[in-house]
N, C-alpha and C positions, 0 to 999 in steps of 0.2 A: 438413520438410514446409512447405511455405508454397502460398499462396494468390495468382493473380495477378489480383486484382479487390480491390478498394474494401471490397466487403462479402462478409464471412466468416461462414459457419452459425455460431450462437451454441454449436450442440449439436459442435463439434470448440473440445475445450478440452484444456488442457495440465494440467500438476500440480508442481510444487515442493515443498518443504522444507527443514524448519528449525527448529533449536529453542533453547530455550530459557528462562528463568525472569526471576521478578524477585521481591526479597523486599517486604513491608512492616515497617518498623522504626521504634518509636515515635521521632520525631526524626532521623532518621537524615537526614546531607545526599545528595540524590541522585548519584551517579554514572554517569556514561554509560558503555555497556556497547551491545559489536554481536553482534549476532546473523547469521551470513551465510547467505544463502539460494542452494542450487543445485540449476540444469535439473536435471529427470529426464526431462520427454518430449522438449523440441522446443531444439534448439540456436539461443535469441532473442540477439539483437543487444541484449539486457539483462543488465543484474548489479542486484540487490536485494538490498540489506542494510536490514536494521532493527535500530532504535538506540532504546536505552529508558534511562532510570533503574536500574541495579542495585540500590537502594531506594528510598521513598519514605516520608514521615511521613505516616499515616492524615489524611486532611483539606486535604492538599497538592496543587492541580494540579499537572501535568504532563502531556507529551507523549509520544507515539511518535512516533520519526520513520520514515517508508519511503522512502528513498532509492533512485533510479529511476535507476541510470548507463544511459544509451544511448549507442550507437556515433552517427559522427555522420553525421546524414542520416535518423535514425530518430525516431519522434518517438509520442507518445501524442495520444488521445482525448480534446480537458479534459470537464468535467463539466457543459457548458452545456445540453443537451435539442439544440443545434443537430446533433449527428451522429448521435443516437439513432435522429433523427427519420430519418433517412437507414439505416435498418439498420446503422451502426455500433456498437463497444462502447465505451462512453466507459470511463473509469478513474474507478473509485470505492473505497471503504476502508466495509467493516461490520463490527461486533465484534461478538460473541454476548454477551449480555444475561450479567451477571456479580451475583452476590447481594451485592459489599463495589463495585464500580465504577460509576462514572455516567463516558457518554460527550457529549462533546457534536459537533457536526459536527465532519466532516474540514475542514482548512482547504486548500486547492490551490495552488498558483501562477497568476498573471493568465493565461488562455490569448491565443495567439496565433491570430491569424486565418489562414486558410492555404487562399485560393479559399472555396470553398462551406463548410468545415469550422473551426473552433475544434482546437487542438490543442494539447501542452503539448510542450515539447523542449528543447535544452541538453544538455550535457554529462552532467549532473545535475537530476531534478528531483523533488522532496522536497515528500512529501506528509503533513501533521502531522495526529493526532489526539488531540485533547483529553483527558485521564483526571481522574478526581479520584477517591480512595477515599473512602468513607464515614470520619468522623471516630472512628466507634469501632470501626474493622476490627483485628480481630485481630492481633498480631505473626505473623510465617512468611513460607514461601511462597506468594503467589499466583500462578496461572494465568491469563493474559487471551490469550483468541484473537480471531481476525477472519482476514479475508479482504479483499486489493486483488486487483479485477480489471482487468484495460486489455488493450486489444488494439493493438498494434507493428506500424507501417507507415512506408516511407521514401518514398512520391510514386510508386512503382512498384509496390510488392508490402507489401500485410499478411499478419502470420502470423494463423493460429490464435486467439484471444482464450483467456486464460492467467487464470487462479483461483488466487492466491498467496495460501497460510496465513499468518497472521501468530501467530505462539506466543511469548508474552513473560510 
């Protein structure tokens, strides 16, 4: 299904999945661990994986990474208000309020200008959010979700604007 205009109803969106854990371990050195995320509705000119710490020591930042492969000529929404403003879906990262996690902003890549639009592109482009657990969270597993959403256009055609869980 794609769309051949600039701007795509916000209300046709896609769905994903993916899963995955992460433990917290008093001390424990972090190791990175992927989680691979694949289409169910709309066959995107995207692959998404996310990449976390397989543990963490309570009181330790770290990061999630969401990793954004596009084909090339394909390109995202950056986060600037410039294409919002325009009915576009920019690409954002929200985590659901967690009772042991504190988030702080997504970090993005510098966007690129591109005519009237701000956009993000490359091979790869990896979108970090901030984690820290509370210093006296329990040992186990925790559960941290969220959601990146961006909407995928090449100069000719956007698809659909896509709602990816993030389960880590």
């Amino acid at each position: 299904w794609t769309v051949r205009a600039f701007k795509c109803c916000a209300a046709m969106r896609g769905n994903m999945v993916m899963s995955g854990s992460m433990s917290v371990r008093g001390g424990a050195a972090a190791v990175a661990c992927a989680a691979a995320i694949s289409a169910a509705a709309h066959a995107q000119p995207v692959n998404v994986e996310v990449v976390a710490p397989e543990s963490v020591a309570p009181g330790t930042p770290f990061e999630i990474e969401v990793r954004v492969e596009l084909e090339r000529g394909w390109y995202l929404y950056a986060p600037t208000g410039v294409n919002a403003g325009q009915g576009l879906v920019e690409t954002s990262v929200s985590m659901r309020d967690h009772e042991y996690a504190q988030f702080a902003d997504a970090r993005f890549p510098e966007p690129i200008s591109f005519g009237a639009y701000d956009i993000l592109t490359g091979e790869v482009v990896s979108l970090f959010q901030p984690v820290r657990f509370h210093p006296r969270t329990p040992s186990g597993d925790m559960l941290i979700r969220g959601m990146v959403e961006y909407q995928t256009c090449d100069g000719d055609t956007c698809l659909p604007p896509i709602e990816h869980p993030i389960r880590v």
